[in-house]
C-alpha positions in Angstrom: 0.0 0.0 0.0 1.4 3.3 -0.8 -0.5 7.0 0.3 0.8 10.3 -1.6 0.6 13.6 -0.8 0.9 16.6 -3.3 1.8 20.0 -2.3 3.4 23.4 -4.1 0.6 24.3 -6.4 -0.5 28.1 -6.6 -0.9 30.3 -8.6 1.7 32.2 -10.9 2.1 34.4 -14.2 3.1 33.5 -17.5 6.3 32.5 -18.0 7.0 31.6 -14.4 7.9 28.6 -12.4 6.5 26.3 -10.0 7.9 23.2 -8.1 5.5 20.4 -7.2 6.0 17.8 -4.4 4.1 14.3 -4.5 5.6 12.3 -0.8 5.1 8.5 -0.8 4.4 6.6 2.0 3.5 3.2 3.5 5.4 0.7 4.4 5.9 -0.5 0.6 6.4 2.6 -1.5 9.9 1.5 -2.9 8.0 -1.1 -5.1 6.1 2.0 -6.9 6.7 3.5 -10.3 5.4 7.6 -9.5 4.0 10.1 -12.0 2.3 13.1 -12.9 -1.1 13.9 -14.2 -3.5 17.0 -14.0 -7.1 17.3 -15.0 -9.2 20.3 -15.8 -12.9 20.8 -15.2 -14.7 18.7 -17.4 -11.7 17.2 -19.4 -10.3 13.9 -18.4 -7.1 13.1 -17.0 -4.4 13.6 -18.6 -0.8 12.2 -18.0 2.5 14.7 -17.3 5.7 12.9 -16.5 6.4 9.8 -14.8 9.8 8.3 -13.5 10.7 4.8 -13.1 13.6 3.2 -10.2 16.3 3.4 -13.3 15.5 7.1 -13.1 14.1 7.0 -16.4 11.4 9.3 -17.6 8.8 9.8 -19.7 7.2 13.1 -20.4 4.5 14.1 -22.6 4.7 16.1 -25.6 2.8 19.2 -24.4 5.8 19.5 -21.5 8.6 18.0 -22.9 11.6 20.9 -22.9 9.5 22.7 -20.3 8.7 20.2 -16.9 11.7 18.2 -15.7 10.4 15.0 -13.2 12.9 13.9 -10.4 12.8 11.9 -7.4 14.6 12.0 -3.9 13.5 8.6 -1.9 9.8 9.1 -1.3 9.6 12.3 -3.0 8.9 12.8 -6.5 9.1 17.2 -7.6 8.0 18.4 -10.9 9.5 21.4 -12.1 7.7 23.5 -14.4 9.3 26.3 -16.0 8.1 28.3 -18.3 4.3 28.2 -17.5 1.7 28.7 -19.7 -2.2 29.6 -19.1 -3.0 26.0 -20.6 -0.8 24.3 -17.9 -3.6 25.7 -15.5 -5.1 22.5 -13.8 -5.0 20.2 -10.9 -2.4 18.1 -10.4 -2.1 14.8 -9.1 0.4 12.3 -8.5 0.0 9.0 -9.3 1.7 5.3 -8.2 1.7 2.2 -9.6 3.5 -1.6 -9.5 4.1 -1.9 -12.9 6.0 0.7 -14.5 5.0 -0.5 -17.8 0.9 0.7 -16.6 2.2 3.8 -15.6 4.0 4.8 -19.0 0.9 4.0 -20.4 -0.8 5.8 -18.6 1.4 9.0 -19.3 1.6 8.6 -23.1 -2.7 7.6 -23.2 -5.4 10.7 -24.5 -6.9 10.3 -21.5 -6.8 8.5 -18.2 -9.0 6.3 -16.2 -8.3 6.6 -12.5 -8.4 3.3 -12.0 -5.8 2.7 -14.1 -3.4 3.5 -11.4 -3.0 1.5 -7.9 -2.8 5.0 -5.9 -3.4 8.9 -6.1 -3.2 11.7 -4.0 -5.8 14.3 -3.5 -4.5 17.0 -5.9 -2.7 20.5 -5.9 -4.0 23.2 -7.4 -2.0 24.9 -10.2 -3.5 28.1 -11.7 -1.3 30.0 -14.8 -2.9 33.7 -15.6 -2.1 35.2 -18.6 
C-alpha cells in the first residue's frame, strides 16, 4: 500500500515557475513506479511525466523541454518552468507496480483513474495570462 501527498501548487504568471512535491508513504512505497497527471474541469485526466527506479522518464509532448520530473526517496518534484495559461489544472500524482501501466498511462489521451494502484488528493496549479 502506498499513500501520496501533493503540495506546491499556486498560482503564478506566464512564463513563471512552480515546483511540485508528491511524498510517498507506506510501508511498501519502494515497489512504486510515480507520476504526474492533471485534469481540468470537465476534461479527463491527462498524464504529465512519470519516473521509473532506473530514473528514467517519460514526459509528454505538451511539457517535454518545459517540466523536468525527479525523485529523492519518497519524493517525486515536478518542475515547471516556463508556465503557460494551458498548464492551468490540478495536479495529481500517481503510483503504480508496474512501470509499464504507468508509461501507459502518461503517453494515453486520457486516463482512467483506475488505471493506477494510488493517487493523491491533488494541488492546485493556476497559470494567468
Amino acid at each position: 500500500q502506498v499513500y501520496l501527498r501533493e503540495s506546491g501548487g499556486g498560482s503564478v504568471q506566464a512564463g513563471g515557475s512552480l515546483r511540485l512535491s508528491c511524498a510517498a508513504s507506506g510501508h511498501d512505497w519502494r515497489n512504486y513506479v510515480m507520476g504526474w497527471f492533471r485534469q481540468t474541469p470537465g476534461n479527463e485526466r491527462e498524464g504529465v511525466a512519470a519516473i521509473d527506479s532506473s530514473g528514467i522518464r517519460t514526459y509528454a509532448n505538451s511539457v517535454k523541454g518545459r517540466f523536468t520530473i525527479s525523485q529523492d526517496s519518497a519524493i517525486v518534484y515536478l518542475q515547471m518552468n516556463d508556465l503557460t495559461p494551458e498548464d492551468s489544472a490540478m495536479y495529481y500524482c500517481g503510483a503504480d507496480l508496474k512501470p509499464w501501466s504507468m508509461k501507459a498511462a502518461i503517453k494515453a489521451p486520457d486516463v482512467d483513474p483506475k488505471t493506477l494502484d494510488a493517487w493523491g488528493q491533488g494541488t492546485l496549479v493556476t497559470v494567468s495570462s
